[in-house]
N, C-alpha and C positions, 0 to 999 in steps of 0.2 A: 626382633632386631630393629634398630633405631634408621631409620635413612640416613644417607650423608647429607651432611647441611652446608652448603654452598655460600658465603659472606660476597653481596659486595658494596664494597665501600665508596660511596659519590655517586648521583646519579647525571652526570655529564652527558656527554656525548658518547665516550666509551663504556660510565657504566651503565646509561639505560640501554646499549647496543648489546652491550653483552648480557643483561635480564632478559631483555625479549628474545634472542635468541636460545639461553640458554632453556627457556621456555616453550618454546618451538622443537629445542631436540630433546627435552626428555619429559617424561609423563611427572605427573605428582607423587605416582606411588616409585620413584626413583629417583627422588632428591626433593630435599626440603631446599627453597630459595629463598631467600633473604637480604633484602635492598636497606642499606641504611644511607637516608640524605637527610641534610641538617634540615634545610627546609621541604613543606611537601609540594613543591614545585620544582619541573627541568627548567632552566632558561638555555637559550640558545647563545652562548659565548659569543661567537660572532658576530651578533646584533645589538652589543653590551654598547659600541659605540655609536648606536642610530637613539638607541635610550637617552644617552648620554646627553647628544647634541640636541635631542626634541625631536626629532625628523619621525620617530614612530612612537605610540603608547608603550611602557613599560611592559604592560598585558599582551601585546603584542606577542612579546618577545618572553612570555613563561607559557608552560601549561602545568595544569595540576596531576600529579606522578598519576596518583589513583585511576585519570581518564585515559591512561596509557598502557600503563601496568594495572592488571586484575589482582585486585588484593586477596581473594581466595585463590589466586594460583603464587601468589608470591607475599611473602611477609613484607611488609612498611614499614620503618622505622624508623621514626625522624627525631634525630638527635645527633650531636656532635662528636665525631670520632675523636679521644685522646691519642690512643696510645694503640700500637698492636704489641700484643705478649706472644711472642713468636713458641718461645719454652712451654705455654699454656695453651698452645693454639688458642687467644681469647682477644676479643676483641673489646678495648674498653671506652665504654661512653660516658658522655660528661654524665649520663643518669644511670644510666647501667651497664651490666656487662655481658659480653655475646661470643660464645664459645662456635669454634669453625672446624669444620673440616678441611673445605676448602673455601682460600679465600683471595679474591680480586681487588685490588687496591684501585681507585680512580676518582682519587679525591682532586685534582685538578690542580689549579694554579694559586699561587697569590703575586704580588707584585714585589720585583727585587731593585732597590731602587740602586744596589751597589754601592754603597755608603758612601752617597751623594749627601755631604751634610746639609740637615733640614730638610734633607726633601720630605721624610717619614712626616714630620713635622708637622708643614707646611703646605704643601703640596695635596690634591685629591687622587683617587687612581680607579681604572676602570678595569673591578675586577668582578664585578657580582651587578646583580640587579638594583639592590637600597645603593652600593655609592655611584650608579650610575643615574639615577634618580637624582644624588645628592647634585650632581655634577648641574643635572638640567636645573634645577630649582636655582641654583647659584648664580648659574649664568643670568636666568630672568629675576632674578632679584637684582641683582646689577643693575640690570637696566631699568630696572622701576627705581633704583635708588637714583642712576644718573637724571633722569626722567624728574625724580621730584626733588633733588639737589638744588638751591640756589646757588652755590658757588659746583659750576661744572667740572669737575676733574674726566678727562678722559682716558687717563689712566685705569681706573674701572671700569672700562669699559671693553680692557684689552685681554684676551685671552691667553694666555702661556700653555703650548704642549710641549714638552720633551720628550726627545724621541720620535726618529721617522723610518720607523718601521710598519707593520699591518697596520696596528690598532691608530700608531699616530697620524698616520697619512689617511687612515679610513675617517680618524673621526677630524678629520680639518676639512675634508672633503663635505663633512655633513653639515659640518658647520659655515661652509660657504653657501649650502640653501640654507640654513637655520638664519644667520646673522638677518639677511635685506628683510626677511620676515620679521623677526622682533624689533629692525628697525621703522618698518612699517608700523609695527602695532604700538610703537612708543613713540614716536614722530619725533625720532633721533637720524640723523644723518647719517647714512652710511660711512663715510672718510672717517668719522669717529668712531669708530673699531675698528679692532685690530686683534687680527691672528696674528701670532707668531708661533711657527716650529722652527724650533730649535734644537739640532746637532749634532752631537759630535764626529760623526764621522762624515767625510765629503761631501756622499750624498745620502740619495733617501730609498725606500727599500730594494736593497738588495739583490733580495733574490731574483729582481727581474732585470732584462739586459737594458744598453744605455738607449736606446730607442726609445723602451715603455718610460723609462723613467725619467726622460726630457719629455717627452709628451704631459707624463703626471704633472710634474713642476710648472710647467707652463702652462696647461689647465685650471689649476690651483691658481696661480701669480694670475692670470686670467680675472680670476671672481675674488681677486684682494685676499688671497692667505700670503704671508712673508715666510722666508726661508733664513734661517740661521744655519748654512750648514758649516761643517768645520768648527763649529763653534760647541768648546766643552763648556759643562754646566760646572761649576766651582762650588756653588753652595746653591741653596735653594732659602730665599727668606720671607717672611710673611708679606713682602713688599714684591716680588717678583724672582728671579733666577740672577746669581751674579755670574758671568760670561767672560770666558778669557782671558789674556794674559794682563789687561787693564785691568781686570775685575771690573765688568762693565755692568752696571744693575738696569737690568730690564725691567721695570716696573707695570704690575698688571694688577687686575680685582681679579681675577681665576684664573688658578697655574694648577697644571693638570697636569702627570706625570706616566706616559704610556712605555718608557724605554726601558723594559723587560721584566718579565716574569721567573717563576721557580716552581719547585714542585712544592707539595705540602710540605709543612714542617713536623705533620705528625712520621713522616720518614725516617727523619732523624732521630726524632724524640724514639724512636722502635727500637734506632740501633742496623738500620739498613745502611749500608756501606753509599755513599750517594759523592755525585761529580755535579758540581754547582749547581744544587739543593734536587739534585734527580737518580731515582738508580739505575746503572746498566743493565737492562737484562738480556738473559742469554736469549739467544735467536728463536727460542721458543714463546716467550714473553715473561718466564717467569724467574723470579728473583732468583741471583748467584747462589749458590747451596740450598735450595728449599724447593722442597720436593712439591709443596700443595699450593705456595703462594706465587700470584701473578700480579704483575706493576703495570699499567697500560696509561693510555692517555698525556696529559704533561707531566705526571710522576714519573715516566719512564725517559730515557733514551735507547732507542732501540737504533742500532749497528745495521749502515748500511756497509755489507762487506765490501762493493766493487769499490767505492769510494775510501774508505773507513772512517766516513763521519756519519753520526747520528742522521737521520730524517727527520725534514722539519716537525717540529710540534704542531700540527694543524690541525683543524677538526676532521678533514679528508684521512688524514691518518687516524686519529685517534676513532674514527669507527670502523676502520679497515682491521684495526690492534682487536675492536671485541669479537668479530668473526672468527680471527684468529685465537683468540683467547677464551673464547665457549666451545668452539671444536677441541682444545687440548682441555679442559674440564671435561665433557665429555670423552675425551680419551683414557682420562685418569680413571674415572669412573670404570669404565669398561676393559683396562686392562688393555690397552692400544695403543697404536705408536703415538705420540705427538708431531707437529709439522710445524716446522719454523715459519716465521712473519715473511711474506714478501708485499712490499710496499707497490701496489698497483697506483702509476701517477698519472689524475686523472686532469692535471695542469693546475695551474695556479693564477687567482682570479682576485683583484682588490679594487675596490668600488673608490671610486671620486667623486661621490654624491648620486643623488637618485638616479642621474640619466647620465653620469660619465664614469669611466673605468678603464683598465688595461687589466690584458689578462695574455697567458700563454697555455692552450689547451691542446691535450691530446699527443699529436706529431711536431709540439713545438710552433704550430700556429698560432700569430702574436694577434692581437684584438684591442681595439680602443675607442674609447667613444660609449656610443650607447650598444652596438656589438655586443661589449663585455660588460655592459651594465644589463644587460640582457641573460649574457653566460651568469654574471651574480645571483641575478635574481634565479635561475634554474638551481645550480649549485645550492642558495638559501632550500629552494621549495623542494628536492632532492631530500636534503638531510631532515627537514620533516614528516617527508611520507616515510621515510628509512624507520624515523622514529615511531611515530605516533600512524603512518598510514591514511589515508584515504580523509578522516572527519579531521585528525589535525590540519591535514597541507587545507585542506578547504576554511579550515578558523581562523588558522595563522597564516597561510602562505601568500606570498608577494605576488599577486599576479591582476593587481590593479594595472591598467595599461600608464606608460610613460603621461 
């Protein structure tokens, strides 16, 4: 009799969370494992915006699946998920096709720009490792263009974010140490550049109270980043963001687009019932009507009952979702009960650059400055040993002093 063969799909944060465990609780001769990620490198989401702005090596911020994952205890398979055939239980790839028993979807995010016209276009977005690369190359090309320009425009020299939430406020933050640096190395004046975040709603993230979030702003406005808040983006055009009810054109050389994400679109394309591009699942993690399939990571919205809204999509959760989601594979397996998600909040923590941040941890305890540029960098080195253990957090992990 053949083993059952376990699919899962992405190697994120949720899906390498959930290989390595699911690895940890069952032997070989009790399930075949099987990891499919398009490339054969994890990168750390997170850190997509320190890539992005220059402040760390791309390398940095990957490691190779192989030196994570033992490829004699777990299949490798790097290719791009199309489609799942639910009625097949099969899983199809752009090159072949992989038949499941059971199977974990955690193919992650791509960028929703909400039919911002031209933003698709126009605009770059930080959603993987190559366009976060793309992002830093653009920027220093800029400046060697402005640099060896005989007629100066400083308008390329200005930056465009949209969007001030995580990823937009982390990476304007990086980019207030990145900028005096490229301007040093190109013997450009600082006054000539220009950030600008830009909008639409009042202010800027969120999720933290008006405390952290006056302090952000005004550590930011500190090191020359501008704030456009209140201000809707109208179109998005090769020229910069038109703005407002003047349609007022912001002209930049790099317009960068961080204001929201979605789940895969191989969801849809499945035929999974999905609430702005993600599916609900039940309190166990896995998908409405389907007995063997689980959705975790940004694919999912998982229901926080006391509230009745979703839990944020954060990397904190989404490897909280594989623990939870290789104990119920393991359940199934075995004929057991399964146990619903509960979301352990271990606070919430956004970097303003290397040495500044605000964060709120634990009991609600607020932190700013280098405090929670300190909590960051634990939280960063945290979810490396979670991953990879002891040789990763020691290859990749933050722990150069300030």
């Amino acid at each position: 009799m053949s083993k059952p063969k376990i699919v899962i799909l992405g190697a994120g944060y949720a899906g390498m969370m959930t290989t390595k465990r699911l690895t940890q609780k069952l032997s070989p001769e009790e399930a075949e494992i099987v990891l499919v990620n398009k490339h054969n490198y994890h990168y750390q989401t997170t850190w997509l915006h320190e890539v992005a702005a220059g402040t760390i090596n791309h390398n940095q911020a990957r490691t190779i699946i192989s030196d994570v994952i033992n490829p004699n205890r777990v299949r490798l398979i790097y290719d791009t998920v199309v489609k799942v055939d639910k009625d097949n239980q099969t899983v199809i790839l752009e090159n072949s096709e992989l038949t499941y028993d059971y199977l974990v979807i955690s193919l992650g995010f791509v960028t929703n720009t909400f039919g911002i016209k031209g933003m698709d276009e126009h605009a770059m977005f930080i959603q993987d490792i190559d366009s976060a690369q793309l992002i830093r190359e653009h920027i220093e090309y800029q400046f060697v263009k402005y640099k060896n320009s005989e007629e100066k425009n400083t308008d390329d020299l200005t930056i465009l974010v949209g969007g001030a939430g995580f990823t937009g406020i982390e990476f304007v933050g990086e980019l207030a140490e990145k900028v005096p640096q490229l301007c040093k190395k190109y013997d450009i004046e600082r006054r000539n550049v220009r950030v600008i975040n830009v909008e639409a709603a009042p202010s800027i993230l969120p999720m933290f109270d008006k405390d952290l979030v006056d302090y952000a702003i005004h550590s930011l406005e500190q090191r020359g980043i501008e704030f456009r808040l209140g201000t809707k983006i109208n179109e998005c055009t090769e020229e910069g963001f038109i703005v407002g009810e003047d349609n007022e054109l912001i002209k930049a050389g790099t317009i960068v687009w961080t204001g929201g994400v979605t789940g895969s679109p191989v969801l849809a394309e499945s035929g999974f019932e999905i609430t702005r591009g993600k599916v609900t699942v039940d309190g166990d993690l896995r998908a409405p009507g389907e007995e063997n399939i689980f959705v975790i990571g940004d694919c999912a919205w998982v229901m926080d009952e006391k509230t009745g809204r979703p839990f944020p999509p954060t990397a904190q959760a989404a490897m909280q979702h594989a623990e939870t989601c290789a104990n119920n594979v393991v359940a199934l397996l075995k004929n057991a009960p399964l146990e619903n998600f509960v979301f352990d909040n271990k606070g919430t923590v956004a970097s303003l650059g290397v040495t500044d941040g605000i964060a709120t941890i634990l009991d609600g305890t607020k932190l700013s400055g280098k405090p929670a540029a300190t909590m960051k960098k634990v939280v960063d080195n945290r979810a490396l040993f979670l991953i990879g253990g002891l040789n990763m957090f020691l290859k990749k992990g933050k722990i150069r002093p300030f």
